[in-house]
C-alpha positions in Angstrom: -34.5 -29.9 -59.6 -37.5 -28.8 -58.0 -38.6 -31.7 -55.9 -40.5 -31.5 -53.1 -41.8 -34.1 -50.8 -43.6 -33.9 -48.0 -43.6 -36.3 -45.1 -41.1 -39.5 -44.6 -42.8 -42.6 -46.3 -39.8 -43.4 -47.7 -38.6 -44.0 -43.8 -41.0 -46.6 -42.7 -39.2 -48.6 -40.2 -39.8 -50.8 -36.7 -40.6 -48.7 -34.0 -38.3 -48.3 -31.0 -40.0 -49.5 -28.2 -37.5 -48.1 -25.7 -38.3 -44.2 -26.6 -41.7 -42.8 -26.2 -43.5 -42.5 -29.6 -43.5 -39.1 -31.4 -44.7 -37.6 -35.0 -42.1 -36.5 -37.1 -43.0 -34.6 -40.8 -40.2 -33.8 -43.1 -40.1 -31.4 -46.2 -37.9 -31.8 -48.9 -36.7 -29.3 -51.4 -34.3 -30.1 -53.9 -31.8 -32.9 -55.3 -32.1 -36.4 -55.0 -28.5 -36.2 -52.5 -31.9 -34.2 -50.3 -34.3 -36.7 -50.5 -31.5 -39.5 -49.0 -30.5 -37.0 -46.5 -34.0 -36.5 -45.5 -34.5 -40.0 -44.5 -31.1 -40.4 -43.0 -32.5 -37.6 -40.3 -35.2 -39.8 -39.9 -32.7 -42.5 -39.3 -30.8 -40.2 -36.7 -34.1 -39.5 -34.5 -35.6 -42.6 -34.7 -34.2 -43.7 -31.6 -35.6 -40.8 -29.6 -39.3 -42.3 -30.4 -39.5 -40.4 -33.9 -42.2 -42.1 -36.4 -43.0 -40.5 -39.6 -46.4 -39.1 -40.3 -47.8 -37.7 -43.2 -48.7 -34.4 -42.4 -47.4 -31.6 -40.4 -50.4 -30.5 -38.8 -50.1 -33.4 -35.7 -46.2 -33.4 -35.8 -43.8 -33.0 -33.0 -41.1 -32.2 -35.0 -41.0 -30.7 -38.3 -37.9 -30.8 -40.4 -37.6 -28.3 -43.7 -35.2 -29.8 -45.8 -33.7 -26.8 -48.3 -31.8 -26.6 -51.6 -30.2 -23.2 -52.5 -29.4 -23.6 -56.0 -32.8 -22.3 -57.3 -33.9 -18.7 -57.6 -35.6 -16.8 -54.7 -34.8 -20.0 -52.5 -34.7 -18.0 -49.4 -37.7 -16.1 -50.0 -39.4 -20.0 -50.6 -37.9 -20.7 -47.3 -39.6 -17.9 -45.5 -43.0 -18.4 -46.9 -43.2 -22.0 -45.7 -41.9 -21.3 -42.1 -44.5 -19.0 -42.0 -47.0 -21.6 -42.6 -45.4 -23.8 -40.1 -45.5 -21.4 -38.0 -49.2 -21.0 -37.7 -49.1 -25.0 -37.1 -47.0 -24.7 -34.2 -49.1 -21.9 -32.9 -52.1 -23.6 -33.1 -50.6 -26.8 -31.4 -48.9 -24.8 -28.2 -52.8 -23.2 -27.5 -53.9 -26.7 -27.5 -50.7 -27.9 -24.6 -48.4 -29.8 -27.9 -45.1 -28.8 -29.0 -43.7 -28.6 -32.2 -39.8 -28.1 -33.1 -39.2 -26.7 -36.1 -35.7 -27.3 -37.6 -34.4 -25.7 -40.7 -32.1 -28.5 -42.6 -29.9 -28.4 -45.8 -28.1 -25.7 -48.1 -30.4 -23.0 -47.4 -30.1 -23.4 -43.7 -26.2 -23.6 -44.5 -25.9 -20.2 -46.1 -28.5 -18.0 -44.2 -28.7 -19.9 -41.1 -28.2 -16.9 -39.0 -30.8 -15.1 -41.5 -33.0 -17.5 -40.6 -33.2 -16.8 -36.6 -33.6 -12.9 -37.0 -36.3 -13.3 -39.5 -38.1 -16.5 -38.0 -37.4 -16.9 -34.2 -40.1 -19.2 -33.8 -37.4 -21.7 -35.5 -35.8 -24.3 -32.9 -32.9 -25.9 -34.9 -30.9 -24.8 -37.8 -28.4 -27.2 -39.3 -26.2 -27.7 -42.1 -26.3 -30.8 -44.5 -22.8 -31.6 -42.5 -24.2 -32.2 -39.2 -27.8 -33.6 -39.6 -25.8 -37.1 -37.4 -25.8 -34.5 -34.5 -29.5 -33.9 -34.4 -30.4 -35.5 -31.5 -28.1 -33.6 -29.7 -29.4 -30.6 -31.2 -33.4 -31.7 -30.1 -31.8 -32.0 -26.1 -29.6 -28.8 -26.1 -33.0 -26.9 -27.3 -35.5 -28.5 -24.8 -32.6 -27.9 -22.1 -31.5 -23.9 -23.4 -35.1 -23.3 -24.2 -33.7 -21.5 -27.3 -32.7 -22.2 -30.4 -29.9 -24.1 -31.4 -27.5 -23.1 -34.6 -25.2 -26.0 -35.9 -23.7 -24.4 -39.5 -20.0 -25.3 -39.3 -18.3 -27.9 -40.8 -17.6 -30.6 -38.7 -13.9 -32.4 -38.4 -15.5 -35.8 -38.7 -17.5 -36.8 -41.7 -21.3 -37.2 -40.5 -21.7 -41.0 -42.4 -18.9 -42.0 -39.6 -21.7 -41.5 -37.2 -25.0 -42.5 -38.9 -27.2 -45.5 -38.0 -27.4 -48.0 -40.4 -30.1 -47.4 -43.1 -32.4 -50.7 -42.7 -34.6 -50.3 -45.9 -34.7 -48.5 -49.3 -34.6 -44.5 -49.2 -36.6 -43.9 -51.7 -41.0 -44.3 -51.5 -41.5 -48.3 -53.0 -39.0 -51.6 -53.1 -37.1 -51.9 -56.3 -35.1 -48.5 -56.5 -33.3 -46.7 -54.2 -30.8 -43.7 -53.8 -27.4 -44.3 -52.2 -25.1 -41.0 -51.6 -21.6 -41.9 -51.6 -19.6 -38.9 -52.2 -20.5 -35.2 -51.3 -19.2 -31.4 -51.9 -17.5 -29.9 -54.5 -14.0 -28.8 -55.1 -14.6 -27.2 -58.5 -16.1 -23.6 -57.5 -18.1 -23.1 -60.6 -18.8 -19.4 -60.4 -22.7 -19.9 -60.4 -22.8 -22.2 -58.1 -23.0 -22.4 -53.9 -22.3 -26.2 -53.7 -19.0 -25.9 -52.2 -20.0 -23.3 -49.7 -22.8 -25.1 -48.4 -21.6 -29.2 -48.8 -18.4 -28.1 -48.4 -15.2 -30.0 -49.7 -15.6 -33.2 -51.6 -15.2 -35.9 -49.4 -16.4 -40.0 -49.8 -17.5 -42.8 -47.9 -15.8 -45.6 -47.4 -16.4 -48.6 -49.6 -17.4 -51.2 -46.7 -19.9 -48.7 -45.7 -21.4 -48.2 -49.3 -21.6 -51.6 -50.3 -22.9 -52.6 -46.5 -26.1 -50.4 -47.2 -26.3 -51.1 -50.9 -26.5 -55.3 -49.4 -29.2 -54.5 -46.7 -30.9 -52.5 -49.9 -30.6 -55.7 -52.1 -32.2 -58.0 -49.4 -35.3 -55.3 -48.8 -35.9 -56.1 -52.3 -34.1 -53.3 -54.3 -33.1 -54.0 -57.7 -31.3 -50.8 -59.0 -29.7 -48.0 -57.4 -29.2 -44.4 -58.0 -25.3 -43.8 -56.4 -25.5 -39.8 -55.7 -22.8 -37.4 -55.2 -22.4 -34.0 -55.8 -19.1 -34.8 -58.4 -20.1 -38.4 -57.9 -17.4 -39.6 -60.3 -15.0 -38.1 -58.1 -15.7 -40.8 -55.5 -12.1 -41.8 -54.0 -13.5 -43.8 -51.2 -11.1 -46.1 -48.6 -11.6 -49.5 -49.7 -10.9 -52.6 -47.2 -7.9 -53.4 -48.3 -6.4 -49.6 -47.5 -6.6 -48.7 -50.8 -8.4 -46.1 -52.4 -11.0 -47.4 -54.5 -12.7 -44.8 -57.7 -16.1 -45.4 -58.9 -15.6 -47.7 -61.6 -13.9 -50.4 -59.1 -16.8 -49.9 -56.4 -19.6 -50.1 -59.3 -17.6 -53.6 -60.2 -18.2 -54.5 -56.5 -21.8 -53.6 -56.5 -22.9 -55.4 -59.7 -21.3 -58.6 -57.5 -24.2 -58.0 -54.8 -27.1 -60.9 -55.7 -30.0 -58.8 -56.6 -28.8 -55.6 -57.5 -29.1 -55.8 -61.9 -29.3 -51.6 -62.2 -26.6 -49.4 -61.4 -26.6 -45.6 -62.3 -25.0 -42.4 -60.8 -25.4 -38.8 -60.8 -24.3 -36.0 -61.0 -21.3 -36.4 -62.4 -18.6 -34.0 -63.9 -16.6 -34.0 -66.9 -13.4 -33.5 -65.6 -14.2 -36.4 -64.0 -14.9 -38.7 -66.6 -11.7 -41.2 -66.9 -10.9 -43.8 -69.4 -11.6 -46.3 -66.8 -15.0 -45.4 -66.2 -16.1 -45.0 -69.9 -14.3 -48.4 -70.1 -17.1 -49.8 -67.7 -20.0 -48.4 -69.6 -18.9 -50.9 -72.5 -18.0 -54.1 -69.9 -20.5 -53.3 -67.3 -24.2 -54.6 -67.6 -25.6 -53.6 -64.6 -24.4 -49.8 -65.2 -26.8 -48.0 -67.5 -26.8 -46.6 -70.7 -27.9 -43.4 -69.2 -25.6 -40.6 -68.4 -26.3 -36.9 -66.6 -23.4 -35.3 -67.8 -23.8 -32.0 -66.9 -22.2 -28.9 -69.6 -24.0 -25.5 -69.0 -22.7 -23.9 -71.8 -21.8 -24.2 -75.2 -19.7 -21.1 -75.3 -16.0 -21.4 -74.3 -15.9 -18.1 -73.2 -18.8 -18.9 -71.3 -17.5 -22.1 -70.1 -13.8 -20.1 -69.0 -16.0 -17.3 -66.6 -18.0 -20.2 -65.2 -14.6 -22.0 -64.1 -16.0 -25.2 -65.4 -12.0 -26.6 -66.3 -12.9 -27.9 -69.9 -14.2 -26.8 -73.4 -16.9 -27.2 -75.4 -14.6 -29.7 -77.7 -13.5 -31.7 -75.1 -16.9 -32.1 -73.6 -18.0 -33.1 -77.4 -15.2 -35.7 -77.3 -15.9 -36.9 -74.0 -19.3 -38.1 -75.8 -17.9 -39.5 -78.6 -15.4 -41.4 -76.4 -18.3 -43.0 -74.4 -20.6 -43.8 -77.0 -17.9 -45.3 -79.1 -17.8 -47.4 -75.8 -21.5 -47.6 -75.6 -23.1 -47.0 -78.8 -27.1 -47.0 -77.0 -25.9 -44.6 -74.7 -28.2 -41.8 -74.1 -27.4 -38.4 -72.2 -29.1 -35.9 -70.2 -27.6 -32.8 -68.9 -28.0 -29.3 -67.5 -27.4 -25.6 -69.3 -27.6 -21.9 -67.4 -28.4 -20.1 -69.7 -27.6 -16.0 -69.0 -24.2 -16.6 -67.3 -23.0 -13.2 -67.0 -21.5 -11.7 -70.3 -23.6 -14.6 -72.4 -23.8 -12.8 -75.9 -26.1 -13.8 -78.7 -22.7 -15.8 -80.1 -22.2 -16.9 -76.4 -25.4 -18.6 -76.9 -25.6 -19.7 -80.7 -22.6 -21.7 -79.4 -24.9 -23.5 -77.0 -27.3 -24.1 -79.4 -24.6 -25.6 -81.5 -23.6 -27.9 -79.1 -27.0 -29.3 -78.5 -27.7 -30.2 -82.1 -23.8 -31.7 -82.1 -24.5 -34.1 -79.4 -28.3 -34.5 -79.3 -29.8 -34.9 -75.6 -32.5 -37.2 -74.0 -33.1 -35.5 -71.4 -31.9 -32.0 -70.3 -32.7 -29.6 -67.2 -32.3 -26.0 -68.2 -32.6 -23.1 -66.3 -32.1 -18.8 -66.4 -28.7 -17.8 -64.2 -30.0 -16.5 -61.2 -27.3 -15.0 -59.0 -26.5 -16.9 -55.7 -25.1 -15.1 -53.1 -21.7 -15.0 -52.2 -20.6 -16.5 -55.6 -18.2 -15.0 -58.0 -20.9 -14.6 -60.7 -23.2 -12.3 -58.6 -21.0 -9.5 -58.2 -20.0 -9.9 -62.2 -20.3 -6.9 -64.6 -22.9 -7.7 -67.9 -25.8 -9.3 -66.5 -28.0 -10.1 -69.1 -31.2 -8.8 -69.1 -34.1 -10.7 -67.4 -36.5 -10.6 -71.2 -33.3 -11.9 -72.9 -32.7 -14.8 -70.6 -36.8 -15.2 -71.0 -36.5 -15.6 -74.7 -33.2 -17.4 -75.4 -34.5 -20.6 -72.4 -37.4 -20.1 -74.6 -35.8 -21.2 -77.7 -33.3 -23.7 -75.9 -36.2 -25.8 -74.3 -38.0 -25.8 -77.7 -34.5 -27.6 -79.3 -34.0 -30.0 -76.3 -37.7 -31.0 -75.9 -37.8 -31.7 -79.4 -34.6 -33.9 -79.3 -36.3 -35.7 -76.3 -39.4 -36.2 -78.6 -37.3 -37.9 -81.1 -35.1 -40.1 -78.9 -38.6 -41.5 -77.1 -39.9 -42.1 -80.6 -37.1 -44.1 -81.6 -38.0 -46.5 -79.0 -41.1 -47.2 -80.8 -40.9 -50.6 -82.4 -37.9 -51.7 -80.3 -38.6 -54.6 -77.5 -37.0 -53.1 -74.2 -35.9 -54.4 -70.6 -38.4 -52.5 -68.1 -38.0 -53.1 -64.3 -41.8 -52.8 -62.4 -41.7 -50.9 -60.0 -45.2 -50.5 -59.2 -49.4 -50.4 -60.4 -50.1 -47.8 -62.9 -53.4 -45.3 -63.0 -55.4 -47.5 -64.9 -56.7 -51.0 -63.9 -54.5 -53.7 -64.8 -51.6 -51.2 -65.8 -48.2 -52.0 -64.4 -45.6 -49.4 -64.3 -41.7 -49.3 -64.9 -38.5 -47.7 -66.1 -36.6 -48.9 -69.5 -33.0 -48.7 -68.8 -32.8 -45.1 -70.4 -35.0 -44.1 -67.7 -37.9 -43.8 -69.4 -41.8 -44.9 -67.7 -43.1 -47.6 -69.3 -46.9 -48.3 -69.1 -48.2 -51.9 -70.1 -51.3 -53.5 -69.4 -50.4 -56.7 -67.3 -49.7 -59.0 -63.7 -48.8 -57.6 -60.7 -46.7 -60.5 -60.4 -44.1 -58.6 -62.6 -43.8 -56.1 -60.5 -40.2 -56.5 -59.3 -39.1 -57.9 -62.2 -37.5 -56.7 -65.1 -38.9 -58.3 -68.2 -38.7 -57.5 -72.3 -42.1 -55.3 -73.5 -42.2 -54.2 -77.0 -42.6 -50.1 -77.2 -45.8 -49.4 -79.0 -46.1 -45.8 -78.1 -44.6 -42.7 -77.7 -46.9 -40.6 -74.6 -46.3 -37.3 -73.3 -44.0 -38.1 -71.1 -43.9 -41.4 -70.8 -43.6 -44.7 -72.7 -47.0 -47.1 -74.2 -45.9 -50.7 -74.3 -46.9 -54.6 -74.8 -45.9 -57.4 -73.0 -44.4 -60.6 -74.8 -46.7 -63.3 -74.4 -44.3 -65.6 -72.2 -44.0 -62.7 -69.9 -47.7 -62.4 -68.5 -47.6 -66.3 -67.0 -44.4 -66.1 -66.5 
């Protein structure tokens, strides 16, 4: 959605003593599902002597991690090479080398693009085979060329990962866990299933083996990933294959762990059993991204998103009949080829049916190689300008009420860390929300009750109750 972060601090780890010590600076574009896979590579190359630093300008290896989903995402990819690029010049007049390695969707789609137009590129590699990377770094020292690894691999690349020995995400308390990846669904928009490829999981002793060595690092909630993460059919240890409601059940068990949420998930995905776990379930949640795009059945039909507007306003009256303080976010294209003014009235509908927290909502850009690009009716670019225009307005002022109605409640807020100002401790509610409050840094780490005093920006004003700052 936009991320980027620069260098691996979320990969600190002991150094390898039995490999020679090099710099390694990774860029992430993207998704969360990027951010994990980022410090999985760092996993991967940490045995060759890889350490993190924070810059790229002293790095031996430079990793761009790339998302295709937004607009121009190429183009983005091409401007920052040719900043790297200049980095790697200046290091080889001064006797260093740099590889530079091109990672993720981007790398997946235009990988061969990427050679022709930036030969000073060592590595390009899809998000399927970033376990092979150190193979990769020796087959391009040895060739003295670049090395191309796009296709996706018979085995599934967490078969062969190193174990991940501390949270992947910057800080203690939260973490991201991926668990399930690609996409069988082929919305038309979207290049998911072209560059992930097939939805596949991981295996439940795997999952809850790295959600454990989380737990004991310190982490106290975890973000499960996928891209249909509520697809998640992983092999259990009993043969079985276990869905995402069982393995959640398994997770709250581990001692520690007290937050549980998951993203992204799909509505046709969305099973009795799973919106029967948002009402027994205490660790998961009350916070759902349940992802729509479109108000419009029409809309919905051309985008090959399997369900209707109704059912996707059922499917939230199921689960907050099982969860009355459940709150949703989701995501809306708007300008889906053939969108009418009707088309989007109907989204517009929807929004003030169902009433959103949170939402991400972007213009329909075509991606290449998808059904929609090719598709007759675009809609103009001013027309896609003005109807976002007046869709953010509806869902930023629906996010403005639900953070006002926390005002005057007393919340659970898990610390996570110090806040700007002096003696400010920050945290999340279980909504996601940041929560300021003035108070010990003893707290931090711990999820405690603070009474919501003010609605900020983006963000959340609170007190503490008075047995919580001794406590």
């Amino acid at each position: 959605m936009g991320l980027r972060q620069s260098g691996v601090a979320a990969m600190t780890r002991t150094p390898d003593h039995t490999a020679p010590s090099r710099a390694l600076h990774v860029i992430t574009w993207g998704c969360q599902m990027n951010v994990y896979d980022s410090a999985r590579m760092g996993d991967v190359l940490r045995p060759l002597g890889y350490q993190p630093v924070d810059t790229p300008d002293t790095a031996d290896m430079i990793i761009l991690n790339t998302c295709h989903i937004r607009d121009r995402a190429a183009e983005k990819v091409f401007s920052e090479l040719g900043r790297l690029r200049l980095i790697k010049e200046a290091r080889k007049a001064e006797g260093q080398q740099t590889i530079i390695a091109v990672a993720g969707c981007v790398a997946q789609a235009e990988g061969q693009e990427i050679l022709a137009r930036a030969p000073y590129v060592d590595i390009v590699l899809g998000p399927q085979t970033y376990h092979r990377l150190p193979e990769m770094v020796a087959r391009a020292a040895r060739a003295g060329r670049a090395v191309i690894e796009t296709d996706f691999p018979a085995e599934q690349k967490f078969d062969f990962l190193p174990e991940a020995e501390a949270p992947q995400t910057p800080g203690n308390y939260t973490a991201f866990l991926t668990i399930q990846e690609g996409c069988d669904k082929f919305c038309s928009f979207c290049v998911v299933p072209y560059t992930r490829g097939a939805e596949s999981s991981r295996t439940v002793q795997s999952v809850l083996a790295e959600a454990r060595r989380m737990a004991d690092s310190g982490v106290r909630e975890i973000s499960l990933l996928g891209q249909n993460v509520n697809a998640y059919h992983g092999e259990g240890p009993d043969g079985t294959v276990w869905d995402l409601t069982r393995l959640a059940y398994a997770l709250a068990d581990i001692p520690g762990l007290t937050r549980i949420r998951y993203t992204t998930s799909h509505p046709r995905d969305m099973n009795d059993a799973l919106i029967a776990a948002h009402r027994d379930l205490p660790a998961l949640m009350p916070f759902l991204h349940l992802p729509v795009q479109s108000g419009s059945d029409r809309i919905l039909r051309a985008m090959n998103r399997g369900h209707t507007a109704d059912e996707y306003r059922d499917l939230v009256r199921r689960l907050r009949a099982a969860r009355p303080d459940l709150a949703l976010s989701s995501d809306f294209i708007i300008g889906h080829p053939g969108e009418t003014e009707e088309d989007f009235e109907a989204t517009m509908q929807l929004v003030r049916d169902v009433g959103f927290a949170l939402a991400y909502s972007f213009k329909y850009s075509p991606r290449p190689g998808t059904p929609a690009a090719g598709a007759p009716l675009q809609v103009p670019e001013d027309v896609k300008d003005a109807r976002l225009q007046a869709l953010q307005k509806l869902l930023r002022e629906q996010q403005d009420a639900f953070n006002a109605s926390m005002v005057g409640k007393t919340v659970p807020v898990l610390f996570t860390g110090k806040g700007r100002k002096p003696g400010q401790i920050t945290g999340r509610s279980p909504w996601l929300q940041p929560v300021h409050v003035i108070g010990p840094d003893h707290l931090i780490g711990q999820t405690v009750p603070v009474h919501i005093t003010e609605r900020l920006t983006n963000s959340l004003g609170g007190l503490l109750e008075e047995e919580n700052v001794y406590a």
